[in-house]
N, C-alpha and C positions, 0 to 999 in steps of 0.2 A: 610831610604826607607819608602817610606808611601805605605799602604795596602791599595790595590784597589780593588775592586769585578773583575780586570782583573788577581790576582794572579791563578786563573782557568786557565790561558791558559799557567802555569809556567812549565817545566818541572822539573818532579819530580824525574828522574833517577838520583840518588846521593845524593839526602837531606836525611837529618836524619827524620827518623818521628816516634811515638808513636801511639799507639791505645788507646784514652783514655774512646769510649762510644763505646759501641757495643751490637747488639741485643744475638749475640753470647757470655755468658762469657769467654769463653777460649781467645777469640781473645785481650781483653782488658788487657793493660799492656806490648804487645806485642811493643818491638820500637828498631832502629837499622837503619840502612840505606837500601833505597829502591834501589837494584839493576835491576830489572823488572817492567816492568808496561804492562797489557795488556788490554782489552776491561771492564772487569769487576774485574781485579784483581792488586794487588800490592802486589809483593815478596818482605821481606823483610829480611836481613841478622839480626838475632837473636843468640847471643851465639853461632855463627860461624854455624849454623843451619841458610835452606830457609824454611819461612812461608809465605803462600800464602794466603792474607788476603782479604776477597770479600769487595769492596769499597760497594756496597749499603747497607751494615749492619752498617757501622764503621764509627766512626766520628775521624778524626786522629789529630795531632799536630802537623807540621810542623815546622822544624828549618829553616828555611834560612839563606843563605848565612854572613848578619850581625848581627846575633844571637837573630832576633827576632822571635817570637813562633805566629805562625798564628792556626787556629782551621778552620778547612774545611768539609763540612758533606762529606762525601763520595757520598751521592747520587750525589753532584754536577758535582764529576769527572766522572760516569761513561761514557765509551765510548771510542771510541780509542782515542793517544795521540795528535796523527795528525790533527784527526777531533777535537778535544778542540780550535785549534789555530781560525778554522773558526767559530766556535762558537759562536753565539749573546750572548752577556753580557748584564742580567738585572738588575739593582741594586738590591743588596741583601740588604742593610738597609738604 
């Protein structure tokens, strides 16, 4: 699968993902499967523990589907999950 500046409009309920930068240190290292997602937030199942991580601090890791590892700042996602799909895409590089 090739990485497009469209994986923004992916649905993220189910992927594994990791907190690898955060303005926050507590939240960095934090990774597990996202069961939630809301306007500014991603739940994520941690050691059978929910942590509720603010995407505009956190820049996460995502695992997809064929075990490739994408890196997404968080500012990019926020906003609801529905509104992402209408969302203009500009190339990011």
């Amino acid at each position: 699968m090739k990485v497009t500046p469209a994986i923004i409009q992916h649905e993220f309920i189910g992927t594994e993902a990791e907190v690898a930068k955060s303005k926050d240190p507590n939240y960095v290292g934090i990774s597990g499967e996202i069961i939630d997602e809301t306007r500014n937030t991603f739940t994520i199942l941690h050691e059978g523990k929910c942590k509720k991580i603010v995407k505009d601090v956190a820049v996460f890791h995502f695992k997809l589907f064929n075990g490739t590892v994408v890196e997404i700042d968080g500012k990019l996602l926020v906003g609801r999950p529905e509104d992402r799909l209408k969302k203009r895409i500009r190339r990011l590089w």
